[in-house]
C-alpha positions in Angstrom: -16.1 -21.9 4.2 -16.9 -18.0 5.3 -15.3 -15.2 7.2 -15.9 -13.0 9.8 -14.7 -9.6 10.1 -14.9 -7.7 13.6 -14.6 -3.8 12.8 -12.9 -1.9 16.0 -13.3 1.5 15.3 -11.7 3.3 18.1 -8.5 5.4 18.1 -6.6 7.4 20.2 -5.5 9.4 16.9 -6.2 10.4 14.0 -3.6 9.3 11.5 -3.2 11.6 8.4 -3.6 9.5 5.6 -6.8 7.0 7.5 -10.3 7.5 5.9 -11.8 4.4 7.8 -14.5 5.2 9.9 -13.2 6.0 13.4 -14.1 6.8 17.1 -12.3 9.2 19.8 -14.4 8.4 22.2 -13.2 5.0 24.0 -15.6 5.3 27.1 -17.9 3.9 25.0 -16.3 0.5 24.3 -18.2 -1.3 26.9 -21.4 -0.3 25.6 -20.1 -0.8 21.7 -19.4 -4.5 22.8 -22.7 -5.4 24.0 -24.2 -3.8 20.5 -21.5 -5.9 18.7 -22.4 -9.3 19.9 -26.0 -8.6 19.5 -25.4 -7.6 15.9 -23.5 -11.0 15.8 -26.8 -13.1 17.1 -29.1 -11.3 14.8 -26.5 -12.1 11.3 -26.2 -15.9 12.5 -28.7 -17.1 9.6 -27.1 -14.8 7.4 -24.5 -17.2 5.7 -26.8 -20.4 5.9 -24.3 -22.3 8.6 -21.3 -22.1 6.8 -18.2 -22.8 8.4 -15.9 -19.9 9.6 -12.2 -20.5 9.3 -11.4 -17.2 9.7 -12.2 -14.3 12.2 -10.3 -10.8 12.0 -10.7 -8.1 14.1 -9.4 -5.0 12.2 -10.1 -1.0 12.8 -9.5 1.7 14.3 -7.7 0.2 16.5 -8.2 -3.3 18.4 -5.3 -3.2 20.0 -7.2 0.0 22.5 -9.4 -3.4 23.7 -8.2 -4.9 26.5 -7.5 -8.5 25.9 -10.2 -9.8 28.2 -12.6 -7.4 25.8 -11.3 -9.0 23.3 -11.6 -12.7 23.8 -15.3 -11.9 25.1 -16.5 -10.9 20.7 -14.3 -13.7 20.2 -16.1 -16.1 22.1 -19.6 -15.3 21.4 -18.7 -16.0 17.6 -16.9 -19.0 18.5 -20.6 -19.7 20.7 -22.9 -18.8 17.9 -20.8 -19.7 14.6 -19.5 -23.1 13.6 -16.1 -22.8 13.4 -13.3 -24.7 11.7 -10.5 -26.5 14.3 -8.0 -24.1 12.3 -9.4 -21.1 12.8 -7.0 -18.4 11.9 -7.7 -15.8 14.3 -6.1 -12.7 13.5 -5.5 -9.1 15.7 -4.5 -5.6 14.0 -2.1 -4.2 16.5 -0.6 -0.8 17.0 3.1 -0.9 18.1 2.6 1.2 21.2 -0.5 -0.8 22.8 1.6 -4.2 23.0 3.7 -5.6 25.8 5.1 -8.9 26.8 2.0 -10.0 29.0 -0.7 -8.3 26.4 0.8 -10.8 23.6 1.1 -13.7 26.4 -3.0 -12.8 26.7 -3.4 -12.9 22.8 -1.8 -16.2 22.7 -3.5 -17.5 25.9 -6.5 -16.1 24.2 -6.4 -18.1 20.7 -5.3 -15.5 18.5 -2.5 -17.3 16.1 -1.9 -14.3 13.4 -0.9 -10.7 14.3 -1.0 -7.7 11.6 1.2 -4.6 13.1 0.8 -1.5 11.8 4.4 -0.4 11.1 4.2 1.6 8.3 7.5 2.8 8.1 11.0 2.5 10.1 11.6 6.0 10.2 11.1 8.2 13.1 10.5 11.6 10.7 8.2 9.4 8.2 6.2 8.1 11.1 5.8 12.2 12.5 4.9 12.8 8.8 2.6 10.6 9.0 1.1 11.5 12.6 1.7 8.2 13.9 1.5 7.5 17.8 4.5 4.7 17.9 8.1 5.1 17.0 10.7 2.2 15.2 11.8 1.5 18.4 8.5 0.8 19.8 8.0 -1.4 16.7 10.9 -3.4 17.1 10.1 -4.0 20.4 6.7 -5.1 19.8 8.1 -7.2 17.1 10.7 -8.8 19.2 8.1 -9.4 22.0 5.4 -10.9 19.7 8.8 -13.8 19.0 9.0 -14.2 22.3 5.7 -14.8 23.2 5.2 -17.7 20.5 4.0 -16.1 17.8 5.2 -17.5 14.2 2.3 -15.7 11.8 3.0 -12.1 11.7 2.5 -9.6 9.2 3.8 -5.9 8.8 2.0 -3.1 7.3 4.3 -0.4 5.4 3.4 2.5 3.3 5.0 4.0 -0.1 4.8 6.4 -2.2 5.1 8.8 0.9 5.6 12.6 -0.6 8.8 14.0 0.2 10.5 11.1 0.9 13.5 9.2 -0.8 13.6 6.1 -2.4 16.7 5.2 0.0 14.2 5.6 2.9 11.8 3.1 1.1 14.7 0.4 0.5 15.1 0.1 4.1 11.9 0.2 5.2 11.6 -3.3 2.7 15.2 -4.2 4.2 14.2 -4.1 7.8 11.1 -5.8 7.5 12.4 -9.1 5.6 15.3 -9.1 7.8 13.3 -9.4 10.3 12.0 -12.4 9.0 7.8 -11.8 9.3 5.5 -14.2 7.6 3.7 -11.9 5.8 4.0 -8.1 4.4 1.3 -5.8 3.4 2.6 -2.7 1.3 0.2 0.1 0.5 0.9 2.7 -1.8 -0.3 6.4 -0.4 -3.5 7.6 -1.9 -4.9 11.4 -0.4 -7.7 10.6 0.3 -11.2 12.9 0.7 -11.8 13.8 4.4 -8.3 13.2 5.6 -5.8 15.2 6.9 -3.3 14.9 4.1 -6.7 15.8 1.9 -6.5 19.1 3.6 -3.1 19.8 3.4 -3.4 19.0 -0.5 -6.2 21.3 -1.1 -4.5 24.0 1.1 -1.1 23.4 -1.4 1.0 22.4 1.8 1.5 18.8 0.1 1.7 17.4 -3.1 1.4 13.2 -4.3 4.2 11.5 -4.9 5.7 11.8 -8.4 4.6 9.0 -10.6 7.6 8.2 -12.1 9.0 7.8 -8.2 6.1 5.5 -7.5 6.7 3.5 -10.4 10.0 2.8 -9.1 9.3 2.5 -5.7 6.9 -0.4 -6.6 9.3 -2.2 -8.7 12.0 -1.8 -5.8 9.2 -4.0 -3.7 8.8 -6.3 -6.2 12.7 -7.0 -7.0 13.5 -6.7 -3.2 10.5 -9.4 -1.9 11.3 -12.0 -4.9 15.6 -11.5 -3.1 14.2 -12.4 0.2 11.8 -15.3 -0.8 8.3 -13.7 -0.7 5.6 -14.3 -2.7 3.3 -11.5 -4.5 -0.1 -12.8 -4.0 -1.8 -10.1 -4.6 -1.3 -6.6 -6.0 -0.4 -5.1 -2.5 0.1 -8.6 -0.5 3.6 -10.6 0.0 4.4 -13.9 1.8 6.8 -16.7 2.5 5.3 -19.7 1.2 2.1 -20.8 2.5 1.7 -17.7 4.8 -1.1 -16.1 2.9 -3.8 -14.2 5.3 -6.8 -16.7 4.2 -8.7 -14.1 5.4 -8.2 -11.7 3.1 -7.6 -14.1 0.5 -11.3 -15.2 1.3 -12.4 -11.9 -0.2 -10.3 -12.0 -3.1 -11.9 -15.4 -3.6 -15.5 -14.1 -3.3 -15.7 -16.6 -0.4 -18.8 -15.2 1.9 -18.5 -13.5 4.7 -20.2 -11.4 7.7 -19.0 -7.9 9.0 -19.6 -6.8 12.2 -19.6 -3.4 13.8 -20.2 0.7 12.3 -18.8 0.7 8.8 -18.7 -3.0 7.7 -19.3 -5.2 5.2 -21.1 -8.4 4.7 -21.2 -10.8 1.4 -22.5 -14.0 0.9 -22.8 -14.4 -2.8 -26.4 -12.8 -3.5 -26.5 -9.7 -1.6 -24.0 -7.3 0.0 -24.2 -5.3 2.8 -22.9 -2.2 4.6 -23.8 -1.0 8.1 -23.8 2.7 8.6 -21.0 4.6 9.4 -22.1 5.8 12.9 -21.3 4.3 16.3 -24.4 6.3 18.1 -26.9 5.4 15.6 -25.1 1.6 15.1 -25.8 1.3 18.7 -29.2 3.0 19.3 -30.5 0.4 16.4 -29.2 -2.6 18.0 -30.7 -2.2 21.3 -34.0 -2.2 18.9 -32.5 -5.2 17.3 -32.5 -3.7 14.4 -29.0 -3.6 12.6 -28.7 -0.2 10.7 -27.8 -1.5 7.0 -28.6 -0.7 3.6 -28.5 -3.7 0.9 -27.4 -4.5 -2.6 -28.9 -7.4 -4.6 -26.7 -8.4 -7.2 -27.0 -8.9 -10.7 -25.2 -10.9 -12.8 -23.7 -7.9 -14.4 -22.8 -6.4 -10.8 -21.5 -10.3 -9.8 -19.4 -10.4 -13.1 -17.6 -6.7 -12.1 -17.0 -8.0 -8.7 -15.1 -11.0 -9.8 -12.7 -9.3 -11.9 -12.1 -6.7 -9.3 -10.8 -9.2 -7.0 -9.7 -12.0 -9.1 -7.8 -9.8 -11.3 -5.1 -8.1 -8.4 -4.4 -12.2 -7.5 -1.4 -14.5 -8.8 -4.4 -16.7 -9.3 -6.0 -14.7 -12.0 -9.4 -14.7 -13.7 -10.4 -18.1 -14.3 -11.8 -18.1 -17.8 -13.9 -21.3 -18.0 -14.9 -19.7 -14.3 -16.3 -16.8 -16.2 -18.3 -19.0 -18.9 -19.6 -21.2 -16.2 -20.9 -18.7 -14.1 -21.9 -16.3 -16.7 -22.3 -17.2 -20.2 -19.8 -17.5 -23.7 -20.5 -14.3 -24.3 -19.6 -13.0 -21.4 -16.2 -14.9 -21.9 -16.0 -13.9 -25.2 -16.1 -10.2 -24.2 -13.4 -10.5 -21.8 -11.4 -11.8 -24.3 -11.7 -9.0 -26.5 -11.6 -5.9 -24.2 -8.3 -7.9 -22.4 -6.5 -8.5 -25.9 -5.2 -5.2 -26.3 -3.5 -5.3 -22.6 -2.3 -9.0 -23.8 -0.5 -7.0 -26.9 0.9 -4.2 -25.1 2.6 -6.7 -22.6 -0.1 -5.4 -19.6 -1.8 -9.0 -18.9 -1.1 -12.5 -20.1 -3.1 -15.5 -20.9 -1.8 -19.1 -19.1 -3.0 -22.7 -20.6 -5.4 -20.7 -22.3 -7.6 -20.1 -19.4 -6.3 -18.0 -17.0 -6.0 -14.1 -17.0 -3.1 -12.3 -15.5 -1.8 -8.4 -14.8 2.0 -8.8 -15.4 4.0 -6.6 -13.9 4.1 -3.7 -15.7 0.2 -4.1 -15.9 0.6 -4.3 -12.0 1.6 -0.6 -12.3 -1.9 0.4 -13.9 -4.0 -1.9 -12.4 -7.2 0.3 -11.8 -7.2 1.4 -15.4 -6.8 -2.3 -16.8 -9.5 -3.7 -14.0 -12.0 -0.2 -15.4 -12.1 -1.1 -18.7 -12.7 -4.8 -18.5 -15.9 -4.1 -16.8 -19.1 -4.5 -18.0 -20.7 -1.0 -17.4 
C-alpha cells in the first residue's frame, strides 16, 4: 500500500495567507507536464512495486489544468504504477475553475474525491483573504459537483481569521454540514514567513487572532461537527463515517509514498525526500533525467520523532507496544514518562494500557505536547 502525490503548482493568485510553493506563469504547463511524467518514470523503483491506492493531485492550483492535462499525469501513473481497483483519486479544486462539463470530465476521467477550497462563506472574509472565488461561486460548484455524480467531497475552511467574529465562524461550520459534504478540513490561520499576511504583520497593519478567541473558535468546531455526525480524525480533519481521505490518512500512518513535481515529498520508510522548490531548475534537471532532490536517511531517533508527530494528531493514537516493537523498552519507557505529566493535567490519556491520546483540551496545545515528547 503507497501513495502518490502530484504537486500542481500554478496559480492565477497569490492568496495571502499561502506559503506553498507557487507558479504565475501558466504558459509553462505544457512543458511542466512533460517534466512531471518523466520524474514519474525515473521514481518507479522508488517504493519497491508497492501498490498505490491512492493518487492526489494538490497545489497551487490543479484545477488551472484542463481536464484532458489532467487525465494525461493520471494515466501515465496508472501506466507505470500498480494500482489498486479502488483507487481513490482525488482533485483540489478552486470554486471559480469548475463548471458542469469540467466535473462531467472529472468524473468521465476517474477522479471519485474532490477537495474544494472554500475557506470561508463570506464574501468580506474571502476579500480578506485575497481569494479569487466568491460564496456564490462556491455553492454553485458545490451544487454542480452533486449533480454530476460526485458523493466524496470535502471542504476546506479557515479559522482563527483576525478581525473576524466568532458568529462568522459558526456559519461558516453551519453552511458546510448543511450542505451535507463527506468530509471537512479546518485549518486554523498561521502568518506565515514570506506571505502576504507576513508583511502586513511586520508592517503592524495586522495582528493574530487572540488566543483566547482561537481557543473558542476550535471548541465551537469540535461541539458543532460531533451535532452534525462528523468524526474528528485528526487534529484538523472531520468526516461522516467512513469518509476519511486515505490519502492523507496514509501519511498520518507512515504508509510510503512518492511526490511528484517542484516542492514535494517522497517517503518510503528509510529515506525522505524533497525536490527543490523551483519550476525552472525542476525542469532543466529532468530533461537531464536527473530529479533535483536532496535526501534524508533516517535514524531510529529521526523515525521515532516522525511517528509521534503523525500518530499523535490521530483518533488512533500512539500505539505503545508499536513503539517497543519498533524501537526498544526503553524507548517505551521514555514515552511513558515524558507523557505522564500531560496524562495528570488532563492533556492526553492512556486507552487499554497501550494507546496514547491528546484529549481535547490537549488538542488545543498540540505542538507543545508533540515537542516535548520528542527525543531531541
Amino acid at each position: 500500500m503507497a501513495g502518490i502525490y502530484v504537486h500542481i503548482p500554478f496559480c492565477k493568485k497569490r492568496c495571502y495567507y499561502c506559503d506553498f510553493y507557487k507558479c504565475f506563469d501558466t504558459s509553462l504547463t505544457a512543458h511542466y507536464i512533460e517534466s512531471l511524467l518523466k520524474e514519474a518514470e525515473i521514481r518507479k523503483e522508488y517504493l519497491e512495486e508497492s501498490q498505490i491506492d491512492t493518487i492526489y493531485f494538490g497545489g497551487g492550483t490543479p484545477s488551472v489544468l484542463q481536464v484532458e492535462q489532467l487525465d494525461k499525469i493520471k494515466g501515465k501513473i496508472i501506466k507505470l504504477y500498480p494500482c489498486s481497483q479502488k483507487l481513490e483519486l482525488t482533485i483540489e479544486l478552486n470554486p471559480d475553475d469548475t463548471s458542469l462539463d469540467y466535473y462531467t470530465k472529472l468524473k468521465d476521467s476517474g477522479f471519485n474525491r474532490i477537495s474544494l477550497g472554500v475557506q470561508s462563506w463570506d464574501d468580506d472574509i474571502l476579500k480578506f483573504l485575497n481569494r479569487r472565488h466568491d460564496s456564490a461561486q462556491a455553492a454553485k460548484s458545490l451544487e454542480e459537483a452533486r449533480k454530476c455524480g460526485f458523493d466524496n467531497i470535502s471542504v476546506d475552511l479557515i479559522y482563527g481569521i483576525p478581525h473576524t467574529k466568532t458568529r462568522q465562524w459558526e456559519e461558516d461550520l453551519d453552511i458546510t454540514f448543511k450542505s451535507g459534504v463527506e468530509h471537512l478540513s479546518a485549518y486554523h490561520l498561521t502568518i506565515e514567513d514570506g506571505t502576504m499576511f507576513h508583511k502586513m504583520f511586520l508592517n503592524g497593519n495586522l495582528r493574530e487572532c487572540d488566543e483566547q478567541e482561537s481557543e473558542k473558535q476550535f471548541n465551537i468546531l469540535l461541539e458543532q461537527s460531533a451535532k452534525f455526525g462528523y468524526q474528528q480524525y485528526e487534529i484538523s480533519n472531520f468526516c461522516r463515517a467512513n469518509y476519511y481521505s486515505k490519502h492523507n490518512t496514509n501519511y498520518w500512518k507512515q504508509v510510503p509514498y512518492i511526490g511528484l513535481g517542484p516542492s514535494s515529498h517522497s517517503f518510503n520508510g528509510n529515506s525522505r525526500q524533497w525536490n527543490v522548490s523551483d519550476i525552472n531548475i525542476y525542469t532543466e534537471n529532468l530533461n537531464k533525467n536527473i530529479i533535483p532532490c536532496e535526501e534524508e536517511k533516517l535514524d531510529d531517533k529521526t523515525k521515532y520523532n516522525e511517528y509521534i508527530m503523525t500518530s499523535l494528531r490521530t483518533m488512533w493514537g500512539v500505539d505503545l507496544d508499536e513503539v517497543e516493537r519498533k524501537h526498544n523498552k526503553e524507548t517505551r519507557d521514555y514515552l511513558l514518562n515524558i507523557s505522564n505529566r500531560f496524562v495528570t493535567y488532563g492533556m492526553m490519556e492512556i486507552i487499554d494500557k497501550r494507546t496514547l491520546l491528546l484529549t481535547n483540551q490537549g488538542k488545543l496545545i498540540s505542538d507543545n505536547i508533540i515537542s516535548e515528547l520528542m527525543m531531541v
